[in-house]
C-alpha positions as CSV (number, residue, x, y, z in Angstrom):
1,X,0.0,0.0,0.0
2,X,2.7,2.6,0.9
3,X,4.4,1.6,-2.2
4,X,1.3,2.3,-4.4
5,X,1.1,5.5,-2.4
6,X,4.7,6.5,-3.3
7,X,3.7,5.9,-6.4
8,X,1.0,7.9,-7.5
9,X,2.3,10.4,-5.4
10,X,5.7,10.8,-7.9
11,X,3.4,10.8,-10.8
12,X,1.4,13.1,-9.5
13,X,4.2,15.5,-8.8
14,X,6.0,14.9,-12.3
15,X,2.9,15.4,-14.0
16,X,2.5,18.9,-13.0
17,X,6.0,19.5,-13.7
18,X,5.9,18.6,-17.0
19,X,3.2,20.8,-17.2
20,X,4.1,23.7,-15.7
21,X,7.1,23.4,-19.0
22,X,4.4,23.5,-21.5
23,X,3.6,27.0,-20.3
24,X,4.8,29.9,-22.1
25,X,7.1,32.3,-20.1
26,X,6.1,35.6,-19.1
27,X,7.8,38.5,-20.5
28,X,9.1,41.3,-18.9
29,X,8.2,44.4,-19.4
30,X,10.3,47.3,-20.9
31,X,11.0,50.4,-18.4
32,X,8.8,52.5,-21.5
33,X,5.6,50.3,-20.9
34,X,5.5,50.8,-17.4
35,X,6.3,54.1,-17.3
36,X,3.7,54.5,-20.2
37,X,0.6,51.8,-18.1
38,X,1.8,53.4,-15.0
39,X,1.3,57.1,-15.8
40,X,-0.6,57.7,-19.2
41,X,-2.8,54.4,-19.7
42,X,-5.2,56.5,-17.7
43,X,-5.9,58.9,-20.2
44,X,-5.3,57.1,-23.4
45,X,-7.3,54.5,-25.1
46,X,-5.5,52.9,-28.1
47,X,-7.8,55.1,-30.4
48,X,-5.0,58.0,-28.9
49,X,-2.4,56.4,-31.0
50,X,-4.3,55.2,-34.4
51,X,-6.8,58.3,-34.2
52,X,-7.2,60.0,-37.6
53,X,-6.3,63.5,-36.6
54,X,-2.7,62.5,-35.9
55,X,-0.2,64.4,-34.2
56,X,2.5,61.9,-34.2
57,X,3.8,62.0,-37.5
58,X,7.6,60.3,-37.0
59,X,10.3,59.7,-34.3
60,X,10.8,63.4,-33.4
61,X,7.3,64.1,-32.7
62,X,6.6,61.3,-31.0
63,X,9.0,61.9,-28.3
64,X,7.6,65.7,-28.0
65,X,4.5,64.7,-27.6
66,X,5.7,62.4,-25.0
67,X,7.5,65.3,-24.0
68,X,4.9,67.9,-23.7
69,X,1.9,65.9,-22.0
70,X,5.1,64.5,-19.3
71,X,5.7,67.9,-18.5
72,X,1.8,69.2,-18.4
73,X,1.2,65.7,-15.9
74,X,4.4,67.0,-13.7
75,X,6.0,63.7,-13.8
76,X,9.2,64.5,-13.9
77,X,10.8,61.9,-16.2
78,X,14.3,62.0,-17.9
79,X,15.3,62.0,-21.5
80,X,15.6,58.4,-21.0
81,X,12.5,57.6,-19.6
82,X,11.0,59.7,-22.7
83,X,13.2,57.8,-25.2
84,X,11.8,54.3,-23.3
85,X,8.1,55.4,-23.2
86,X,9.0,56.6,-27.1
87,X,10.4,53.2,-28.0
88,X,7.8,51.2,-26.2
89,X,4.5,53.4,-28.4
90,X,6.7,53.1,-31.1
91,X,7.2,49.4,-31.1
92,X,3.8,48.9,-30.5
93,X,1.4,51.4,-32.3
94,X,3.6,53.5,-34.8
95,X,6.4,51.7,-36.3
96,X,8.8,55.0,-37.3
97,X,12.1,54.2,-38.1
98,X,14.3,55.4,-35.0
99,X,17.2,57.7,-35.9
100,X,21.1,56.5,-34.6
């Protein structure tokens, strides 16, 4: 009996292992999409980014608008933290290529 226990006990446990490998990772996510879910998700819908009145037009403007609404929201953030929120919109919604 404690041999059958034993038993289904280690398949039991291996079982769940092998499942627990058939599930996909979790990414991280970039400094730019918290900073971005953190701070601006609030007032943006994705219509914001793919609207038809656009005022995002390529690299440069995208980080001044990032820019200007981070100043007018006090935040505080650095050229860096634009340049992450900047890459993370950009890699999801605009697709600009990003000057060297």
């Amino acid at each position: 009996m404690l041999r059958k226990s034993l038993l289904v006990s280690l398949l039991a446990t291996f079982g769940h292992l092998a499942n627990a490998e058939a599930v996909p990772p979790m990414r991280d996510a970039t400094r730019g999409e918290l900073l971005y879910t953190t701070n601006c998700i609030t007032c943006h819908q994705t219509q914001i980014h793919w609207r038809d009145k656009k005022v995002v037009k390529d690299w440069a403007s995208l980080k001044a608008e990032i820019r200007h609404w981070e100043g007018f929201s006090q935040l505080g953030w650095t050229n860096d933290d634009v340049a992450e929120v900047a890459q993370y919109l950009n890699t999801l919604y605009y697709h600009f290529p990003k000057p060297y």
